[in-house]
ZAROSE-667518 format. One record per residue (C-alpha): x, y, z; residue in three letters. Coordinates in steps of 0.5 Angstrom, whole numbers, padded with zeros to 4 digits, always signed. Each point is the difference from the previous one (the first is absolute). Layout:
! ZAROSE-667518
XYZALA ...
! end
This chain:
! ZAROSE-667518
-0094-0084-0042UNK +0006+0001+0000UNK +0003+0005+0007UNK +0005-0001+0003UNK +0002-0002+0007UNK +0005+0006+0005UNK +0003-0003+0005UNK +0000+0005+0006UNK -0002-0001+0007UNK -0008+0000+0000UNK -0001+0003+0006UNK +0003+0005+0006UNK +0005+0003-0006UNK +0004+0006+0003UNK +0000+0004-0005UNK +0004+0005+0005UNK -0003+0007-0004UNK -0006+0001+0004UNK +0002+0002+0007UNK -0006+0003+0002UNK -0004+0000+0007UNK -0006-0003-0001UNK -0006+0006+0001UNK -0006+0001+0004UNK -0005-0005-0004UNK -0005+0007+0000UNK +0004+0004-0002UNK -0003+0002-0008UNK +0005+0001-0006UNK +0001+0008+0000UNK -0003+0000-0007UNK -0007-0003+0001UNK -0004+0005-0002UNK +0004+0003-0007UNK -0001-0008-0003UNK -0005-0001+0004UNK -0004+0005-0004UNK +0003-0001-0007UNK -0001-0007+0000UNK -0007+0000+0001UNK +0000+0005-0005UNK +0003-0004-0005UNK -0004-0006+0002UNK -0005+0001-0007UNK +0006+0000-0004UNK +0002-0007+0004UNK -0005-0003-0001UNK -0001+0001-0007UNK +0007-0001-0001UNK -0001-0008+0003UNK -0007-0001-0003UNK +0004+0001-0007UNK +0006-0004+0001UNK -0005-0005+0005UNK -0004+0000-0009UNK +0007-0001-0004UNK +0004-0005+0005UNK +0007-0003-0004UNK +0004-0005+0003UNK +0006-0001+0003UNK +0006+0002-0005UNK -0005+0003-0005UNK -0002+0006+0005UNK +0001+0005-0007UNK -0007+0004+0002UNK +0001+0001+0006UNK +0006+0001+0001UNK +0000+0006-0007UNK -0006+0003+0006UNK +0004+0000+0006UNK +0006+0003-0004UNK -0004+0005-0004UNK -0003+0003+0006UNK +0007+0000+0005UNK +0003+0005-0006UNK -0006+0004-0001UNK +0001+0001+0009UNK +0008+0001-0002UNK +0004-0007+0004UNK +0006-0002-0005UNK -0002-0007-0002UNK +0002-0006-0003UNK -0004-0005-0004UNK +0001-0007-0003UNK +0004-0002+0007UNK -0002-0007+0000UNK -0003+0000-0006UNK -0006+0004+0002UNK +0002+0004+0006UNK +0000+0007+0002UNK +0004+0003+0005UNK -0001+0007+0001UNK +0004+0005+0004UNK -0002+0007+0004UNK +0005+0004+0003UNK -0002+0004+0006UNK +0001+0007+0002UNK +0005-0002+0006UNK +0005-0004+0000UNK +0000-0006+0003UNK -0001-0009+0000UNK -0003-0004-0005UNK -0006-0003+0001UNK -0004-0006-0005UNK -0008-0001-0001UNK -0002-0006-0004UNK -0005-0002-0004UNK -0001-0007-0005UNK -0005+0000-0005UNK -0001-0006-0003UNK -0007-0004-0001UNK -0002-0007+0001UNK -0002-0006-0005UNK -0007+0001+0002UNK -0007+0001-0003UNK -0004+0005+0004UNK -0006-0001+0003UNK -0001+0006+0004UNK -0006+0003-0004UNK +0004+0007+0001UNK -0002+0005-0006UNK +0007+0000-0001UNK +0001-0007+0000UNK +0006-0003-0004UNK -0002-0003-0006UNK +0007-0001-0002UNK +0003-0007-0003UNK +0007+0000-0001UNK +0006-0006+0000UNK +0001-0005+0006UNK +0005-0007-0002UNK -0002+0003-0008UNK -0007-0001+0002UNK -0005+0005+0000UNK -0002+0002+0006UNK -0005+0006+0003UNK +0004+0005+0004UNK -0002+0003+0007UNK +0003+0005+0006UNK -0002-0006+0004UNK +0006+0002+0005UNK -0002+0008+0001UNK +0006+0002-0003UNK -0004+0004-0004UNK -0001+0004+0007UNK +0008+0000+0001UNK +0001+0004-0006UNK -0005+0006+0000UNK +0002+0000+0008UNK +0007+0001-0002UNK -0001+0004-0006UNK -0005+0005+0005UNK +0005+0000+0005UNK +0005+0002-0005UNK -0004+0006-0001UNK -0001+0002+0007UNK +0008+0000+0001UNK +0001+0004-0007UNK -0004+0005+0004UNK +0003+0001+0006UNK +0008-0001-0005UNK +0001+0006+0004UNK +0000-0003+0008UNK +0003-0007-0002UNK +0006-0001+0004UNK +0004-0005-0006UNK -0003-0003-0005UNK -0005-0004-0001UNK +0000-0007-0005UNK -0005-0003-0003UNK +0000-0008-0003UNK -0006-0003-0005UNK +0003-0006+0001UNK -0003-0006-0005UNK -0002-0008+0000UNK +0000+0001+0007UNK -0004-0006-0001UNK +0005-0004-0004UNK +0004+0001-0006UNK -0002-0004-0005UNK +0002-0007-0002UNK +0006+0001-0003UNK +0002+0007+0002UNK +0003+0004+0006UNK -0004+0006+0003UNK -0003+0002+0006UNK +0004+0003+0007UNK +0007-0003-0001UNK +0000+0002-0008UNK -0001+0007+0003UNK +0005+0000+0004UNK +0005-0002-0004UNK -0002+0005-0004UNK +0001+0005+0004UNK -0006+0002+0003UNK +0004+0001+0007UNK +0005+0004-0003UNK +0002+0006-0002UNK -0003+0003+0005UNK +0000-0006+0005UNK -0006+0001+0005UNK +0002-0001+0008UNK -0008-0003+0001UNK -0005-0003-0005UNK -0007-0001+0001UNK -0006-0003-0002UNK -0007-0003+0000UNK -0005-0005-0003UNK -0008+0001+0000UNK -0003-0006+0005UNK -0007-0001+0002UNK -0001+0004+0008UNK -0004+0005+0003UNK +0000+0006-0006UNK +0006+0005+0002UNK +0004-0005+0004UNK +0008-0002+0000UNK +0002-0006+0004UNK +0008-0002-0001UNK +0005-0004+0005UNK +0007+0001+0002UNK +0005-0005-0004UNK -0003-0006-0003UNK -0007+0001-0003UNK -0001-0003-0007UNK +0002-0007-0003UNK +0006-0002-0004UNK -0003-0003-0006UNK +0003-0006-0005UNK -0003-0002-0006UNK +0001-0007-0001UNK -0002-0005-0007UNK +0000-0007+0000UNK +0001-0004-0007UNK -0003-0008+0001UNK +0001-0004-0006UNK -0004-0007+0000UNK -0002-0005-0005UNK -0007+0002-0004UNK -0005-0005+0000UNK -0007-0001-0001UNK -0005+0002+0006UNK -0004-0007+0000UNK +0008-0002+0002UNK +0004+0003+0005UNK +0004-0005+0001UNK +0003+0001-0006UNK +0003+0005+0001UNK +0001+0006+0006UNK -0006+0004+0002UNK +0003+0006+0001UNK -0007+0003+0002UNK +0000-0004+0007UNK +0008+0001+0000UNK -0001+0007+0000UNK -0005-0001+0006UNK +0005-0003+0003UNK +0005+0006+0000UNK -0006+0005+0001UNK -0001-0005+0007UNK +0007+0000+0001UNK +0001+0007+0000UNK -0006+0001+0004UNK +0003-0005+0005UNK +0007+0004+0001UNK -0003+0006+0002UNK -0003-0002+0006UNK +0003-0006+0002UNK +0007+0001-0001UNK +0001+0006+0002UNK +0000+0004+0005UNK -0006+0004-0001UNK +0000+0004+0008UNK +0007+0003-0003UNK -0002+0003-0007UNK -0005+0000-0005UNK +0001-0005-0005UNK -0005+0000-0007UNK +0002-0004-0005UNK -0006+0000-0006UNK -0001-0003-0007UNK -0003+0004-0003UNK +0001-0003-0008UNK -0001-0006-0003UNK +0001-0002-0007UNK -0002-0007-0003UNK -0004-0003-0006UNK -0005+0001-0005UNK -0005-0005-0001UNK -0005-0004+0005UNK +0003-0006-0002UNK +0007+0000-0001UNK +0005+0001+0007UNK +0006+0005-0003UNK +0007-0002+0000UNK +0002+0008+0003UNK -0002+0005+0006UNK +0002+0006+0002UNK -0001+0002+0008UNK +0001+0007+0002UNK -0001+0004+0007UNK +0003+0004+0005UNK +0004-0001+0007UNK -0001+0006+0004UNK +0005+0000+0007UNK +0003+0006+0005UNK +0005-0005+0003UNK +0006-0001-0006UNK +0003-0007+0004UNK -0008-0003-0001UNK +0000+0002-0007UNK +0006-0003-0001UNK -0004-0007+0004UNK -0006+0001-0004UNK +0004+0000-0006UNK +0004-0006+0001UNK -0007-0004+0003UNK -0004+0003-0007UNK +0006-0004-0004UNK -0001-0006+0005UNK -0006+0000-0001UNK -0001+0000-0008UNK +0007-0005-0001UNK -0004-0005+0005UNK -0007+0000-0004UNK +0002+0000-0007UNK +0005-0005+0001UNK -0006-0004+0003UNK -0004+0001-0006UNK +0005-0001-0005UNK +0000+0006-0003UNK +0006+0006+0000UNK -0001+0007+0003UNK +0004+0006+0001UNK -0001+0005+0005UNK +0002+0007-0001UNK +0000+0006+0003UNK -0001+0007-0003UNK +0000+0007+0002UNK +0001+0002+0007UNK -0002+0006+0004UNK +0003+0002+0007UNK -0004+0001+0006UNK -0003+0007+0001UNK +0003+0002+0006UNK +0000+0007+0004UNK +0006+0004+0002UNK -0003+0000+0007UNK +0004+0008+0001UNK -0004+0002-0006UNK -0006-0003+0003UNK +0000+0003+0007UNK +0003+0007-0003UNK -0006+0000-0005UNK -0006-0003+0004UNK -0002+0009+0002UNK +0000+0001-0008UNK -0005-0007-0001UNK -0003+0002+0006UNK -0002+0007-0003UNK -0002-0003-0007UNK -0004-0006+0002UNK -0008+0000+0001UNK +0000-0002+0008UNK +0007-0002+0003UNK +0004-0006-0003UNK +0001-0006+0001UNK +0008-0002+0002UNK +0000-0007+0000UNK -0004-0004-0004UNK +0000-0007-0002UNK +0006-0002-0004UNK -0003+0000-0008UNK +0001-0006-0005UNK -0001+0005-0006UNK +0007+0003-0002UNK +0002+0005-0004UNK +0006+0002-0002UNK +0001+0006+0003UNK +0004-0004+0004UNK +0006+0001-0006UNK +0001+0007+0001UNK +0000-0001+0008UNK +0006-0004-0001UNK +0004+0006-0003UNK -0003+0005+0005UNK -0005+0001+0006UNK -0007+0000-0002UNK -0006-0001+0003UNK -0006-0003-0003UNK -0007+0001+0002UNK -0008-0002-0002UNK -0005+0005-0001UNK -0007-0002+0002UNK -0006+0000-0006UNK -0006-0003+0003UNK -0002-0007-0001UNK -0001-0002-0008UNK -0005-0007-0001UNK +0008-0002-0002UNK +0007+0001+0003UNK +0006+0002-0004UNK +0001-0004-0006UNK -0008-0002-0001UNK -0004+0002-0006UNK -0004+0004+0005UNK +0005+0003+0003UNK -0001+0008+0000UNK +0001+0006+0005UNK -0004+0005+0004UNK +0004+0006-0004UNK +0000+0004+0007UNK +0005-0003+0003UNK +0004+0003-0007UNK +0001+0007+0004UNK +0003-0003+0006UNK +0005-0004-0004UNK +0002+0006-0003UNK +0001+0005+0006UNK +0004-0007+0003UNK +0005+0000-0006UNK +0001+0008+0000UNK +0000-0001+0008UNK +0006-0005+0000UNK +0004+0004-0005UNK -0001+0007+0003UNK +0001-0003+0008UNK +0006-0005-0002UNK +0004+0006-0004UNK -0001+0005+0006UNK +0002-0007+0005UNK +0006+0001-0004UNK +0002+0007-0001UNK -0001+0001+0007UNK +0004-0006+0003UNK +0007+0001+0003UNK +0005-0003-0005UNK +0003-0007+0002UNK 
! end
């Protein structure tokens, strides 16, 4: 993984362009029953839109599939579009019937290197490249589920091009899960290549499929989702035969250690009433034979923070940590840290001025204050360059959550995000056009 780290403030940002009054939370968007009408119209065709995207899952960077699907059908409903944005991204463009603001909807469609085993009729059965190792490919993370949205939403609104107050643009973000190793890609490569410019949205939103009541949309003002480093530590020891550890460096016990160490960080040295801190190791690497104890390791994992001045503790202990036990053992290590992804933090303006809108879309009333999330996502980079607001959308309880190979979605919730997304476009450009100017 390769991401980027954008320095912003991660929370209470005053953007200054949304100057609205918060409304009355009853109040539903004015455009309720046009989408709600043709989003459940449409919904044969979004579901057999994920059900084949869900069957050919691509990874990171090599999105090609998928993304020739997303842009064949935005030029057949008239969006001007652009290809190859961060290798394999689709930013699409509709200019509506009226003048007005500029408004952003996203959407990430790369899979995971995971073996599917839900049993579904179109169950993935892919094998692609992971490491330079074949692996089985799986949409273990829904994001099969946020392409046919979008590209549902799309629809509705070329639909209604005429009653668009602005334009609308929408983002096929890839490798949202990680570039591979070696490459950039993802938010942040997007980004610098343009995907807010030209024209460049006042908001952007987007959402991620999660376990929950079917229909159901929980979100929070300010901070909600983790930033997220990725870390490796190199240990180089003395190979020895396993009858004579004392030979050589164990490196087996050694990383036990380190994985205790971290362990012990995290609820013994910091302040946990403060703000969550995880710290996995979720890789580790050693050997080949029962007998022979190897002269290298690789440990890899992922912090997750919301507090910067902790993450830069943690970092600073983890190091600590792994300097003091290999020192120990006699061995040499390395600490390295990876790509780095922000907190996915609300504009808590956008969030108060929409809540009407996700209240309209969603299955019951949503939940405003969840838990903070130790997932992250980088949705979060494009937060860092205008307003936006992130939301989850409710799809059952599969026998596995996201990233499990029994991961799968209850496709009626598939309706509700389309008429979400369409909403928050509509309602936040109509906001815009009827808002005294600064």
């Amino acid at each position: 993984m390769t991401r980027s780290i954008t320095k912003v403030a991660l929370a209470g940002v005053a953007f200054g362009v949304l100057a609205w009054a918060a409304p009355a939370l009853g109040q539903e968007s004015p455009h309720k029953s046009v989408v709600f009408a043709a989003a459940g119209a449409l919904q044969p065709k979004v579901v057999a839109w994920r059900r084949d995207i869900h069957q050919h899952p691509e990874l990171g960077n090599r999105e090609v599939r998928t993304s020739g699907l997303v842009a064949d059908h935005l030029r057949a409903l008239g969006y001007e579009v652009r290809t190859g944005v961060a290798h394999t991204g689709v930013v699409a463009t509709l200019k509506g019937g009226k003048p007005g603001g500029v408004v952003a909807l996203r959407a990430d469609m790369d899979a995971l290197p995971v073996e599917e085993k839900t049993g579904l009729a179109f169950a993935s059965k892919v094998i692609g490249e992971y490491n330079g190792q074949p692996t089985p490919v799986m949409h273990a993370c829904g994001h099969d589920a946020h392409v046919a949205i979008l590209m549902g939403a799309a629809e509705v609104l070329a639909g209604m091009r005429e009653e668009i107050a602005g334009t609308v643009v929408l983002i096929f973000q890839p490798a949202e899960e990680g570039a591979p190793p070696g490459e950039e890609g993802g938010a942040a490569m997007m980004i610098a290549q343009g995907a807010l410019e030209n024209p460049k949205p006042g908001a952007i939103f987007g959402l991620h499929v999660s376990p929950g009541d079917v229909g159901a949309i929980v979100y929070r003002s300010g901070p909600m989702m983790a930033a997220a480093d990725s870390y490796e530590i190199r240990i180089t020891g003395k190979q020895t035969h396993g009858a004579r550890p004392w030979d050589g460096v164990d490196l087996a016990s050694l990383s036990a250690e380190i994985v205790q160490a971290f362990n012990q960080i995290a609820s013994r040295q910091l302040d946990v009433a403060r703000s969550p801190t995880v710290i996995t190791v979720a890789v580790i690497q050693s050997g080949v034979r029962h007998n022979i104890i190897p002269e290298d390791m690789m440990m890899a994992g992922t912090l997750r923070t919301f507090d910067p001045d902790m993450r830069q503790a943690t970092i600073e202990k983890m190091q600590t940590a792994v300097d003091s036990i290999v020192a120990r053992y006699g061995a040499k290590g390395e600490l390295t840290l990876g790509g780095s992804t922000p907190v996915v933090s609300n504009d808590p303006d956008l969030a108060r001025a929409m809540a009407p809108t996700l209240a309209t879309a969603a299955v019951g009333q949503p939940e405003t204050e969840t838990s903070l999330i130790t997932g992250a996502e980088d949705f979060a980079e494009f937060q860092a360059v205008v307003p936006g607001l992130f939301y989850r959308l409710g799809v059952g309880y599969p026998a596995g959550t996201n990233h499990s190979p029994f991961f799968t979605i209850d496709e009626a919730a598939l309706e509700v995000g389309v008429r979400a997304q369409v909403l928050t476009a509509l309602d936040y450009l109509d906001r815009v056009a009827t808002s005294p100017a600064d």
